[in-house]
VEXGUNU-537738 format. One record per atom (N, C-alpha, C): atom name; x, y, z. Coordinates in steps of 0.001 Angstrom, whole numbers, padded with zeros to 6 digits. Example, Ala and Ser with C-alpha at 12.3 -4.5 7.8 and 13.67 -1.06 7.14 Angstrom:
N/013190/-005690/007800
CA/012300/-004500/007800
C/013200/-003300/007800
N/012850/-002250/007080
CA/013670/-001060/007140
C/012900/000030/007870
! end
This chain:
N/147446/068454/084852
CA/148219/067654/083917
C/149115/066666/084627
N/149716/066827/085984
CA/150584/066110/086279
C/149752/065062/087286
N/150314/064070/087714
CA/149764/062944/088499
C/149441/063112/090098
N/150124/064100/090336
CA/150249/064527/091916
C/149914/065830/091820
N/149278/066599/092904
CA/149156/067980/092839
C/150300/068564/092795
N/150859/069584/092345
CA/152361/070323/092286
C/152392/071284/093490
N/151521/071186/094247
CA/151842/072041/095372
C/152176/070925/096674
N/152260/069266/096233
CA/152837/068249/097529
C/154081/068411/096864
N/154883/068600/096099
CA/155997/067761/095410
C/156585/067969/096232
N/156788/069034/096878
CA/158596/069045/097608
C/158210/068952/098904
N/157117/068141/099060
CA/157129/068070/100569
C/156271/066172/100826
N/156473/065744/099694
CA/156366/064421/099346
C/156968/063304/100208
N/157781/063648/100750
CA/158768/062390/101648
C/157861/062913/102829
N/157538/064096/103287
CA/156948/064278/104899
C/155598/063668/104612
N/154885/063692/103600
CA/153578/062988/103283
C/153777/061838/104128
N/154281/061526/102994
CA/154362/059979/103176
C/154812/059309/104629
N/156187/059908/105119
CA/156155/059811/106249
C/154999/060057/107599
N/154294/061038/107534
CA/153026/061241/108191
C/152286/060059/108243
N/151915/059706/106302
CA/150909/058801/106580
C/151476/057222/107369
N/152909/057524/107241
CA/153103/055998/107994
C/153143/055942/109056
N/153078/057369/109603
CA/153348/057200/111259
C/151356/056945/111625
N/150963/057322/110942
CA/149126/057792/111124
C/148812/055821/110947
N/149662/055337/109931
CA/148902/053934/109774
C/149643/053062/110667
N/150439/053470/111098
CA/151308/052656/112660
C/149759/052442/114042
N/149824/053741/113872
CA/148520/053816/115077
C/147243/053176/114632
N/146828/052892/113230
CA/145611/052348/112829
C/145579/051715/111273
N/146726/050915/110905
CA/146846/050655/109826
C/146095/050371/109080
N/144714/049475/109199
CA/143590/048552/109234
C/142932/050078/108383
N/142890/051000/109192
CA/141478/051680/108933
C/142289/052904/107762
N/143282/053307/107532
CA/144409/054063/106576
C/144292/053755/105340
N/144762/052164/105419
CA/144916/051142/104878
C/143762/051471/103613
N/142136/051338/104750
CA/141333/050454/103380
C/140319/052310/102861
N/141276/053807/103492
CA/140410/054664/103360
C/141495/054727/102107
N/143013/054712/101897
CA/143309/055226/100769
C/143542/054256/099756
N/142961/052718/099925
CA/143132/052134/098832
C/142012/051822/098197
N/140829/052137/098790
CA/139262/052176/098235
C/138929/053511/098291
N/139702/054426/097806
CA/139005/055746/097207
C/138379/055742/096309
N/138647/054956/095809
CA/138295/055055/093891
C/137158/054280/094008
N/137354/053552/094060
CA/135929/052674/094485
C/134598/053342/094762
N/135024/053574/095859
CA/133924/054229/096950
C/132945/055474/096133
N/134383/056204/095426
CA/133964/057002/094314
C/133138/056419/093479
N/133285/055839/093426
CA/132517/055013/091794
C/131206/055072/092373
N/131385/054474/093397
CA/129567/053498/093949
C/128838/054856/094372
N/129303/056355/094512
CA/128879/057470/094902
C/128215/057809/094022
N/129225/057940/093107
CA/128572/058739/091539
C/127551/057809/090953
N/127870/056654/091112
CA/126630/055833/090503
C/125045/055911/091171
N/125332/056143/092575
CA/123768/056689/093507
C/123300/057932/093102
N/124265/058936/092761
CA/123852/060099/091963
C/123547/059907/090556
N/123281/059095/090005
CA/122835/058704/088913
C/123591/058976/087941
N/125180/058769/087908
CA/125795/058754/086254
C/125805/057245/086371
N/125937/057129/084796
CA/125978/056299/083905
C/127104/056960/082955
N/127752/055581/082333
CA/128479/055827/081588
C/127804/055260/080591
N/128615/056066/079134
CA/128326/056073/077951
C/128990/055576/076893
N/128649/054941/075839
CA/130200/054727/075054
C/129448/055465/073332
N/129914/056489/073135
CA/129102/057040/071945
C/130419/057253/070351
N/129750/056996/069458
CA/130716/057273/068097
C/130504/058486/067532
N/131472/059298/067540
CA/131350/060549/066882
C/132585/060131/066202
N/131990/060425/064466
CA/132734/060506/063275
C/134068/059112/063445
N/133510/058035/064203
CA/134043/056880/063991
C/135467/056591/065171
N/135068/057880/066095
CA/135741/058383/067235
C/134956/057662/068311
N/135074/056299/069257
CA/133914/056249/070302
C/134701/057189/071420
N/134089/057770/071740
CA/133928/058446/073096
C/133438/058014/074448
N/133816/057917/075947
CA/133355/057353/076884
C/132827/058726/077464
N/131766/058442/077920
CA/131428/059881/078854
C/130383/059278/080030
N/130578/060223/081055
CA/129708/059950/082428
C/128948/060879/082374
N/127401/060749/082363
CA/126160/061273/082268
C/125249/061052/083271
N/125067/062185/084208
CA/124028/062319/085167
C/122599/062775/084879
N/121899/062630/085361
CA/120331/062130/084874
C/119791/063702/084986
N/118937/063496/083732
CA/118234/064901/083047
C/117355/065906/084284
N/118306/066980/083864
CA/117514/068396/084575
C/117455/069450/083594
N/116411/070510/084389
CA/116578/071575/083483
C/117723/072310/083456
N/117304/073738/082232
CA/118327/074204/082157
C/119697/073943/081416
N/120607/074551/081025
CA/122081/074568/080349
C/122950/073477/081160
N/122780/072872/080581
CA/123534/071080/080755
C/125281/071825/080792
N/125967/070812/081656
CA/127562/071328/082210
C/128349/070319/081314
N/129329/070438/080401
CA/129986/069832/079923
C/131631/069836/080745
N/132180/068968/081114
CA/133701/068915/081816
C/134365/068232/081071
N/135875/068588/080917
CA/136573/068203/079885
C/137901/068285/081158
N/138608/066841/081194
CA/139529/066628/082588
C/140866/067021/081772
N/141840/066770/082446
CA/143091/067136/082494
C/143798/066294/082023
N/145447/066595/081594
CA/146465/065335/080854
C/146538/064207/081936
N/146613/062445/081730
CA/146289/061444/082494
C/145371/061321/083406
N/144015/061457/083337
CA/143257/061923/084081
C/142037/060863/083472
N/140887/061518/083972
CA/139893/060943/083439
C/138416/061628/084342
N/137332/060884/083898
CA/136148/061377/084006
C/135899/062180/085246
N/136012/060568/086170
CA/135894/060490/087569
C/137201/061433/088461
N/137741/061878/087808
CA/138824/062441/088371
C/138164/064273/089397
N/137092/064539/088314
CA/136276/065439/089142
C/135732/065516/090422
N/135750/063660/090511
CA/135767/063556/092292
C/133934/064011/092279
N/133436/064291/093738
CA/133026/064968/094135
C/132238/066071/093756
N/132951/066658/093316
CA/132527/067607/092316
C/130876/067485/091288
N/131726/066597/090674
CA/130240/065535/090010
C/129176/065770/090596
N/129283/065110/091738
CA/127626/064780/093000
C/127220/065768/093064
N/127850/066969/093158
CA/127493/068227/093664
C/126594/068876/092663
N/127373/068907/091238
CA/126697/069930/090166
C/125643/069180/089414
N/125472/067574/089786
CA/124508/066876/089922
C/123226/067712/090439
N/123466/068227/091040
CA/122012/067988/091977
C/121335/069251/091253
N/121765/070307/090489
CA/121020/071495/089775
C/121017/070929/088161
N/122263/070508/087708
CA/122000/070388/086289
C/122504/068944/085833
N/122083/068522/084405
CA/122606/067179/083993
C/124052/067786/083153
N/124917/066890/083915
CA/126525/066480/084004
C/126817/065800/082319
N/127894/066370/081687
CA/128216/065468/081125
C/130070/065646/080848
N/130711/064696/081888
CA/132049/064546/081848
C/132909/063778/080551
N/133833/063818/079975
CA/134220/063056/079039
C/135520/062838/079312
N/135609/061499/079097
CA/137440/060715/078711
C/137390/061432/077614
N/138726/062109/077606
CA/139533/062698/076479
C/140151/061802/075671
N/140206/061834/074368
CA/140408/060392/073223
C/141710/060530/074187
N/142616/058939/073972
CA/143612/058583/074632
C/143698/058414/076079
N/142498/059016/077132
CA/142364/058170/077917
C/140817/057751/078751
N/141027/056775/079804
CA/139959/055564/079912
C/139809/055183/079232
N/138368/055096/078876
CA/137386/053721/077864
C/137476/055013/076594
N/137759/055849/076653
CA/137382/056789/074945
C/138635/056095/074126
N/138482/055749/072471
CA/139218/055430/071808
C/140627/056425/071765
N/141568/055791/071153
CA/143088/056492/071116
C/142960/056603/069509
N/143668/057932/069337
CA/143916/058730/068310
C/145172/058190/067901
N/145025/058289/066230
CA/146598/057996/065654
C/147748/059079/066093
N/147282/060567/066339
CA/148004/061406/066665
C/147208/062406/067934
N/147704/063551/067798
CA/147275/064527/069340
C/147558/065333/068930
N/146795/066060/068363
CA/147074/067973/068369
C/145922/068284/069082
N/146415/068651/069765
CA/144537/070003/070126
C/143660/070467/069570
N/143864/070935/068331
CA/142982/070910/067773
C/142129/069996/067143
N/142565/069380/066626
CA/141890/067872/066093
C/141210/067544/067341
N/142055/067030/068507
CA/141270/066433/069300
C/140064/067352/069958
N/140393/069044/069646
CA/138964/069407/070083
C/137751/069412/069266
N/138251/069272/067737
CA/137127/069087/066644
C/135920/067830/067444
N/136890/066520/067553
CA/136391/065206/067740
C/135224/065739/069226
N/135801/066315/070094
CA/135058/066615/071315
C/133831/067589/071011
N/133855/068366/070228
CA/132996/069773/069413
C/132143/069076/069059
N/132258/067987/068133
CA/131228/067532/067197
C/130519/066157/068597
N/130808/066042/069469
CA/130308/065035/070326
C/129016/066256/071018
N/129574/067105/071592
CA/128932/068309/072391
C/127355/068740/071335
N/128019/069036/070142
CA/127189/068988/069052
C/125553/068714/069203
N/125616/067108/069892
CA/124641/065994/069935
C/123873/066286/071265
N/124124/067490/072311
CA/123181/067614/073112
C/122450/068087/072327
N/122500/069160/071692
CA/121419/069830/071091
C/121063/071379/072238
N/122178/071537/072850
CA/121727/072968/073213
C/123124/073500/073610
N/123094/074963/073806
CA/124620/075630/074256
C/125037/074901/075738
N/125738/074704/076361
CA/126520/074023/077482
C/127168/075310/077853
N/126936/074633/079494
CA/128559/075623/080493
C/129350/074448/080250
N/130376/075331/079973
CA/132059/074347/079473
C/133060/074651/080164
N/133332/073420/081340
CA/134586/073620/081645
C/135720/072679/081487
N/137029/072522/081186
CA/137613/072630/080771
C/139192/072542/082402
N/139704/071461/082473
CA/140763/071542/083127
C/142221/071037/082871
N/143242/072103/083244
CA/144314/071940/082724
C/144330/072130/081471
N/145089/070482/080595
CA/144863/070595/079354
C/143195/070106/078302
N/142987/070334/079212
CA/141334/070184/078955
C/141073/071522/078929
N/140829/072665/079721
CA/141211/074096/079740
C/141608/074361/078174
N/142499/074056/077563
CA/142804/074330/076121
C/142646/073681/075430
N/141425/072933/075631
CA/140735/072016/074667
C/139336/072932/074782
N/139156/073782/076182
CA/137276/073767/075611
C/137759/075566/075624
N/139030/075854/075232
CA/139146/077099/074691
C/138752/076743/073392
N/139710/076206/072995
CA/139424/075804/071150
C/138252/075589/070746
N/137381/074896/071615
CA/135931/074492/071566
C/135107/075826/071437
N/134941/076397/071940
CA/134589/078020/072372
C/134781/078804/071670
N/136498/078705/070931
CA/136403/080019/070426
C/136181/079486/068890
N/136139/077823/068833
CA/135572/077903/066947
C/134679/077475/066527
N/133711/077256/068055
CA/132089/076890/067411
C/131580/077205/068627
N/131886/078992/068723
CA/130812/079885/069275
C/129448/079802/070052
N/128669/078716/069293
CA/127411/078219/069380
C/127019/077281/070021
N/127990/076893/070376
CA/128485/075140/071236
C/128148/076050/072825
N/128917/077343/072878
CA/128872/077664/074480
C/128416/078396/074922
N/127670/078379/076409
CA/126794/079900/076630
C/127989/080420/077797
N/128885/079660/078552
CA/129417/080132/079185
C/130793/079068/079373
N/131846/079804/079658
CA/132970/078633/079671
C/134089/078890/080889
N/134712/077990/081706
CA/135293/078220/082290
C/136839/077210/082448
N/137748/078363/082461
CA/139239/077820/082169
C/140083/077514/082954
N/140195/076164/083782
CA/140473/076181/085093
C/142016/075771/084691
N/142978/076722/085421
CA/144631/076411/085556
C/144634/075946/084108
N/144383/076045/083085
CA/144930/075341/081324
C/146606/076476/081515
N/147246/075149/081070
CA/148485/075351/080937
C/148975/076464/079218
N/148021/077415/079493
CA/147926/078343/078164
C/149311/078779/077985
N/150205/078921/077025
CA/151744/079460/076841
C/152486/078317/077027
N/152300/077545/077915
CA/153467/076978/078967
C/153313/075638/078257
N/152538/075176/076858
CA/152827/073651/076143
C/153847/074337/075164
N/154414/075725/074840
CA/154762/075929/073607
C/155892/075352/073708
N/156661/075399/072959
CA/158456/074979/072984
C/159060/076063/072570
N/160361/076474/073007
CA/161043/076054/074127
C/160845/075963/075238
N/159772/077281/075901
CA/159344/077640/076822
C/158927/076151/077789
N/158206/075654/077377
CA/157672/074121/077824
C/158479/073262/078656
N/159915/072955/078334
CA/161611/072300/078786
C/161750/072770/079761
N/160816/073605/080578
CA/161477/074243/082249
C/160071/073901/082770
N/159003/073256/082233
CA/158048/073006/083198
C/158048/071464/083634
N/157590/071250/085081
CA/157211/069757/085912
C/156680/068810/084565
N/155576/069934/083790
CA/154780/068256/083259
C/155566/067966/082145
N/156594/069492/080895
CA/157407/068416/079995
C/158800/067601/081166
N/159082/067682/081502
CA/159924/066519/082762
C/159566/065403/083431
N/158345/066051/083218
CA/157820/064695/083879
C/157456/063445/082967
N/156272/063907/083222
CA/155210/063175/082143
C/155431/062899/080384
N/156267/064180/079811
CA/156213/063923/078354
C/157734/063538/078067
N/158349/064001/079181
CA/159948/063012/078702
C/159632/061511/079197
N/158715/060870/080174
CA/158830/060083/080488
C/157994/059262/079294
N/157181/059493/078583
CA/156285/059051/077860
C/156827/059009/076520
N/158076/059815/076208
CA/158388/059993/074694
C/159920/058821/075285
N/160279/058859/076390
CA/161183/058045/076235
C/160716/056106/076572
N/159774/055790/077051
CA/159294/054809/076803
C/158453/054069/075785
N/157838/055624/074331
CA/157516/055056/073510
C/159382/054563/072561
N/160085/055280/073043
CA/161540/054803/072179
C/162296/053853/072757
N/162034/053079/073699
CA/162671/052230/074759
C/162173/050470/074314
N/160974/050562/073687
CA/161025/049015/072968
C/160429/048312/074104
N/159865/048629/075494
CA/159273/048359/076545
C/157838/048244/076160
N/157126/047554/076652
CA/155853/047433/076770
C/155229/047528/078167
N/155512/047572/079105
CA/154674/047749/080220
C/154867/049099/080781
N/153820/050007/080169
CA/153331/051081/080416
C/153176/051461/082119
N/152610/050909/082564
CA/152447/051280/084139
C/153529/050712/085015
N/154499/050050/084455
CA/155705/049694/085384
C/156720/051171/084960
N/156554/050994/083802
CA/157956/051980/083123
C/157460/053491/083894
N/156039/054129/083642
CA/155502/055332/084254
C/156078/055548/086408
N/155686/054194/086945
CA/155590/054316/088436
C/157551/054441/088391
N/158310/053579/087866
CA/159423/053941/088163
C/159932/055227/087743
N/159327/055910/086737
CA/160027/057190/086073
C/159422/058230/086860
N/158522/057890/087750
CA/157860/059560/088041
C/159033/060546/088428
N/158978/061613/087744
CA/159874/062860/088917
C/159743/063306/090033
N/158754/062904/090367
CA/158315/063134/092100
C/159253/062631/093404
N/160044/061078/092493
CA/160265/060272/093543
C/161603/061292/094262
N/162395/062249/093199
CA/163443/062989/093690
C/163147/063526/095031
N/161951/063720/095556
CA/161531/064436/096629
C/161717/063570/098284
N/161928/061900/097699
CA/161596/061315/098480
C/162766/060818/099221
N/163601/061191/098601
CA/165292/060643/099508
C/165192/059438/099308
N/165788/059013/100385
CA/166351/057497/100625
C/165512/056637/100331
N/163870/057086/100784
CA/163149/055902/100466
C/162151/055977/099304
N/162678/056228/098460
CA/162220/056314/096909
C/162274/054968/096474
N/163811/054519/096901
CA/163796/053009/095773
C/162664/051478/097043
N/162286/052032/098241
CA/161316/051653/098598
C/160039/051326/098133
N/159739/052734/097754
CA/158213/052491/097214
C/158206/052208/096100
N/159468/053281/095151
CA/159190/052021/093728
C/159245/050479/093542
N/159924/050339/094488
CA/159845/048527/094923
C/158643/047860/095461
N/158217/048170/096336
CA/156902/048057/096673
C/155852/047994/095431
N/155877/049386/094861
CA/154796/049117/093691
C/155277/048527/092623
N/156103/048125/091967
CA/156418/047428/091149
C/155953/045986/091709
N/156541/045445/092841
CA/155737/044192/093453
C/154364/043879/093288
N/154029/044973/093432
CA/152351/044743/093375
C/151807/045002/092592
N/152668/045608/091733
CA/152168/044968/089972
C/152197/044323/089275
N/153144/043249/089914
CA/153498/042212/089552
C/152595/041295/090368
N/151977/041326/091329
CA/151441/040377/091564
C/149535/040916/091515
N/149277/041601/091248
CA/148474/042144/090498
C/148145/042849/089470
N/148513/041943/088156
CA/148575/042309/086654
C/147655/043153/086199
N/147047/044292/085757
CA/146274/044512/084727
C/144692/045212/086057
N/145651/045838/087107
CA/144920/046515/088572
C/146221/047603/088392
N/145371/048724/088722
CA/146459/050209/089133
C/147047/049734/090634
N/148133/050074/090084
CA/148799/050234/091520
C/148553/050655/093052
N/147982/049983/093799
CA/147674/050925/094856
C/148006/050259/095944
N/148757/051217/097207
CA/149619/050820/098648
C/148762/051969/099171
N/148975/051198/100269
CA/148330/051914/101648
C/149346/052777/101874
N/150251/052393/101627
CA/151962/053822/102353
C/151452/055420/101611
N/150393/055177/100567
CA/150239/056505/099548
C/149122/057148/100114
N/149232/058683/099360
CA/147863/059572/100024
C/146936/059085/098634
N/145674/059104/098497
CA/144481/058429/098286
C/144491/059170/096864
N/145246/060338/096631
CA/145482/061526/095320
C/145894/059858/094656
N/147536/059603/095409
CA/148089/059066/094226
C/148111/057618/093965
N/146992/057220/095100
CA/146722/055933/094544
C/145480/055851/093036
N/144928/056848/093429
CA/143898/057424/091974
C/144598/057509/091053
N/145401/058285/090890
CA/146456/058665/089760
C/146253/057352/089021
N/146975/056178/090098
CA/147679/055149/088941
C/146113/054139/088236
N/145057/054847/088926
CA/143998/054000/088025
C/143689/054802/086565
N/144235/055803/086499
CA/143671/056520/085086
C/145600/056518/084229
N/146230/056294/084853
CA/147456/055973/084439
C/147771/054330/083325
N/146390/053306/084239
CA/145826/052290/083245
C/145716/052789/081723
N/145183/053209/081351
CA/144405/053643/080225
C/144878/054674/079438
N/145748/055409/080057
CA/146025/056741/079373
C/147481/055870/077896
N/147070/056997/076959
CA/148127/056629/075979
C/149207/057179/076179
N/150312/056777/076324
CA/151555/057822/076186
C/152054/058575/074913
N/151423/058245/073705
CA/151436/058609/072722
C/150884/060426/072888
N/149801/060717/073618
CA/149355/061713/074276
C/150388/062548/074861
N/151312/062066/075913
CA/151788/062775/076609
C/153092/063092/075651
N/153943/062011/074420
CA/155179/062383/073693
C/154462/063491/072769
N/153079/064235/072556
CA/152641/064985/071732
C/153360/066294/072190
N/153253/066046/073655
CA/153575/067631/074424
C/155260/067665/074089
N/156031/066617/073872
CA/157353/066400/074034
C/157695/066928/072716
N/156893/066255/071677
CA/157967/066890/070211
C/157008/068291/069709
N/155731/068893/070747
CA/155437/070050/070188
C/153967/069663/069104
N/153981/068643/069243
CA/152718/068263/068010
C/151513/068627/068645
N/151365/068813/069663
CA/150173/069039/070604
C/149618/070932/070194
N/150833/071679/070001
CA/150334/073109/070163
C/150490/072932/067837
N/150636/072284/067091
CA/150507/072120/066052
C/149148/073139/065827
N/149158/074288/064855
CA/147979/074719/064169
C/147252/075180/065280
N/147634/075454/066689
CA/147298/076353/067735
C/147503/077198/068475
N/147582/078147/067532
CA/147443/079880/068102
C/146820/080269/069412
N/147750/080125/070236
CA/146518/080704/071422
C/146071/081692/071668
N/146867/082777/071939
CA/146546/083918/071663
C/145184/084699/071117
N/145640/083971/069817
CA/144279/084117/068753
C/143097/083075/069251
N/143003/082502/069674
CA/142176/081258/069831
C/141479/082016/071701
N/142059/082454/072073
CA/141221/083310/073416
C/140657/084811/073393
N/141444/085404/072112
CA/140686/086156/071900
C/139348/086098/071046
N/139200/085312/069965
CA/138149/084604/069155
C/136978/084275/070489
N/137164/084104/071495
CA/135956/083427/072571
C/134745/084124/072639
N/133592/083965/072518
CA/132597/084992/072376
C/131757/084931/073938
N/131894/083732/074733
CA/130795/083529/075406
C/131847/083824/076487
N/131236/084211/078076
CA/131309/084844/079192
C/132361/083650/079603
N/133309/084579/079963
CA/134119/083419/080794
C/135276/083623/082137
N/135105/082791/082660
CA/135815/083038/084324
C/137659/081821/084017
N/138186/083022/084002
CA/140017/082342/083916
C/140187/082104/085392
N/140952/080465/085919
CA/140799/080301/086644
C/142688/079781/087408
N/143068/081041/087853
CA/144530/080587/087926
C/145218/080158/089243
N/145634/078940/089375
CA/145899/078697/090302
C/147731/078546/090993
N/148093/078680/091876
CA/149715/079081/092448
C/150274/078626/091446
N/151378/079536/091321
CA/152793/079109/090766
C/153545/079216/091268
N/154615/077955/091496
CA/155330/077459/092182
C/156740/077308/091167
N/157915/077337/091922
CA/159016/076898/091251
C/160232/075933/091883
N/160973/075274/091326
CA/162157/074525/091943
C/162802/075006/091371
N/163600/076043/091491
CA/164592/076679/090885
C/164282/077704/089559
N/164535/076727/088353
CA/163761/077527/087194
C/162729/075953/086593
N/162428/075579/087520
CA/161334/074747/086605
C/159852/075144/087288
N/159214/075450/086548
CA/157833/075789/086667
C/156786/074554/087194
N/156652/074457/088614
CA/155683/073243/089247
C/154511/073722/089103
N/153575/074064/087802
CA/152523/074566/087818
C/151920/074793/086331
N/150772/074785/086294
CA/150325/074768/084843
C/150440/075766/084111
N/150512/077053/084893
CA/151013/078524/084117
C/151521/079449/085026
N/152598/079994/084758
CA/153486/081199/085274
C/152396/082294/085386
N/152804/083336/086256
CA/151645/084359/086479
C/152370/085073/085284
N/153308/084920/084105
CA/153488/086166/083448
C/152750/085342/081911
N/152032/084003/082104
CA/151778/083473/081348
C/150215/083675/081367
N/149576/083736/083150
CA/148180/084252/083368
C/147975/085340/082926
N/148845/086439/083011
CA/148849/087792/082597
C/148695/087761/080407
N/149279/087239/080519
CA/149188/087031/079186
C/148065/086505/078176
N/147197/085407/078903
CA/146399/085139/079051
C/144863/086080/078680
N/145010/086566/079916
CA/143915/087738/080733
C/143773/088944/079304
N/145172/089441/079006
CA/145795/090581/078030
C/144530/089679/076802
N/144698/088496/076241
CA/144493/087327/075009
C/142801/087631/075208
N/142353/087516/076555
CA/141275/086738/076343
C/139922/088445/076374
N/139084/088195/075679
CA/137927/089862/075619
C/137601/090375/076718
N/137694/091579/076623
CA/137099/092497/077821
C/135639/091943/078798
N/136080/091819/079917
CA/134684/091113/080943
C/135025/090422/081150
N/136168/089397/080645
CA/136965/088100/080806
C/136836/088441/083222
N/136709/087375/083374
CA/136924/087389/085219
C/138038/086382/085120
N/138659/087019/086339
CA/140103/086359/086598
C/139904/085806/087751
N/140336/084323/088131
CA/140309/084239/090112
C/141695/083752/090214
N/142231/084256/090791
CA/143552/084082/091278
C/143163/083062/092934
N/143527/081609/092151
CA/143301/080490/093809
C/144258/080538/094719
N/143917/080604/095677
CA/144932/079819/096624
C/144970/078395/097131
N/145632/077840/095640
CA/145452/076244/095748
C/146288/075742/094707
N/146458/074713/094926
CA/147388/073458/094104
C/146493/073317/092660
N/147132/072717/091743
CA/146734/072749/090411
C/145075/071696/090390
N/144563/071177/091319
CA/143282/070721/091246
C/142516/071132/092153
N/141525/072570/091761
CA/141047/073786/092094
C/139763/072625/092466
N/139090/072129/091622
CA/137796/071284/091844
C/137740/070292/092663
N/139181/069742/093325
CA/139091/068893/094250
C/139482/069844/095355
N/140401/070926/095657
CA/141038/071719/096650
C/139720/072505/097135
N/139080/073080/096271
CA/138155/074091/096317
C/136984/073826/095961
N/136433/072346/096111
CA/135340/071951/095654
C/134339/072969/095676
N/133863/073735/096860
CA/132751/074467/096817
C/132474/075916/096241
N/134222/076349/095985
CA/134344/076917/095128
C/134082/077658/093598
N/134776/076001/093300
CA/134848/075228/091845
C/132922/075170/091358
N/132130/074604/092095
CA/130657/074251/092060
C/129816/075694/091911
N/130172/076674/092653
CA/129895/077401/092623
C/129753/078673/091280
N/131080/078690/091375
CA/131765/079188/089494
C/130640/078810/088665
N/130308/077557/088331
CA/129671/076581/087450
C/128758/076966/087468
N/127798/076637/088377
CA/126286/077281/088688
C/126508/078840/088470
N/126949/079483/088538
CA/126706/081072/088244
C/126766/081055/086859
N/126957/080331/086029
CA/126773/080621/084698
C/125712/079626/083882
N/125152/079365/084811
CA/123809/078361/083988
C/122959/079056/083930
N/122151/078886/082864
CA/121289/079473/082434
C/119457/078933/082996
! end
């Protein structure tokens, strides 16, 4: 859910510092590895044969990245809050090569249309009835708040899944009050509910100056927000991206383009867990599934992580007997940390 992995935050200023001492010695070559990540990405996945899609379900278009037909139980991925398709990285190429892929922009961000509102549920109806249109059960996974999107998926059209997997979903930890002590409502949904009330229009200036991350960075915080603000200014309507950054968060700010903030103030006033029982909604799950929990971390009493282990536990208690638990040793993006991991999981449940 959050823009940076939550296991750099408090060590964010030595990043950065590293990478400047690393691009002192070879700036040239630093330079063009972390500002053409994304790129490079692109032209990868495209040799592996996705294609993107732009499809209308119930007057909903949907963007999705589709890798070319294999046998077998087709993989459905459902990404995380500000995120997007390609955000799987890697990953993609990999589960490419046994089964056909089908990743989706979550309505509100990339190329998929924006919703008048954001509850989870609704928005997993809209995703349910897209899945619908393969025409066979799918492995479903599901990250972050995508994670509690292809729960909902799972547990209310049964038939949709032969196997599902719940990587780090921030299960408990969107409710309110509980929610007010975690990184992403601080971050992301105060920052997003206070710029839809601010009368501002430039979304990716108002986001790069508000991140909560920059607290990590000392003195030279009002540096880089200066820096990138410059270069958003002199490159209008392009994500932000400096060579001074690790290659995570120059990605970030390309799916940071597109994303609605309307999305992220859902998590802020609570409209997001609207008419969603979780509890009930993981125990309802019928098809085989691997809970996938990754560190929890704290700054005091704020929760740098998508779920508390008394929230995994809770979870585990929610979800039917056979439920598998993996407890990672990794930062909240298991599929990029643990790629071979992550690939692995997946393929054990295809059919």
């Amino acid at each position: 859910m959050a823009l940076v992995g939550k296991r750099v935050l408090k060590v964010a200023g030595l990043i950065v510092t590293a990478i400047v001492a690393l691009a002192a010695a070879g700036a040239g070559g630093w330079a063009w590895y972390t500002t053409t990540y994304h790129s490079r990405l692109v032209r990868s996945l495209e040799k592996a044969g996705y294609q993107e899609h732009r499809v209308s379900v119930d007057h909903v278009k949907l963007n999705v990245g589709v890798s070319e037909p294999r046998d077998g139980s087709p993989i459905v991925l459902i990404h995380g809050q500000a995120s997007g398709w390609r955000q799987y990285g890697y990953a993609l190429r990999d589960l490419s090569k046994d089964r056909q892929v089908y990743a989706i922009d979550v309505p509100g961000h990339g190329k998929s249309d924006r919703l008048e509102s954001y509850r989870a549920v609704e928005v997993a109806d809209v995703l349910s009835r897209y899945i619908e249109t393969i025409g066979q059960p799918v492995v479903l996974s599901g990250h972050s708040s995508g994670g509690q999107l292809a729960a909902l998926i799972a547990a209310r059209h049964p038939e949709l899944v032969s196997f599902l997997v719940l990587e780090d979903p921030p299960l408990f930890a969107t409710e309110l009050p509980e929610a007010r002590n975690t990184w992403n409502y601080q971050d992301l949904a105060v920052s997003t509910h206070e710029f839809l009330s601010s009368g501002e229009t430039d979304w990716q200036a108002y986001q790069w100056r508000s991140q909560k991350m920059w607290q990590y960075f000392g003195d030279s915080a009002q540096g880089f927000i200066g820096d990138g603000l410059a270069y958003h200014s002199r490159h209008p309507g392009a994500p932000i991206a400096l060579w001074t950054m690790p290659p995570e968060m120059n990605e970030a700010q390309v799916y940071i383009m597109d994303y609605d903030p309307a999305f992220g103030d859902a998590f802020f006033t609570g409209l997001w867990n609207e008419g969603f029982d979780q509890e009930a909604t993981l125990a309802a799950i019928q098809a085989p599934v691997t809970y996938i929990h990754c560190q929890a971390r704290y700054d005091g009493e704020v929760l740098q992580a998508a779920a508390s282990d008394e929230d995994a536990a809770r979870a585990m208690d929610s979800l039917p007997a056979g439920a598998v638990k993996v407890e990672a040793d990794s930062g909240h993006n298991f599929h990029v940390e643990k790629r071979k991991e992550f690939v692995e999981i997946l393929l054990a449940g295809v059919g």
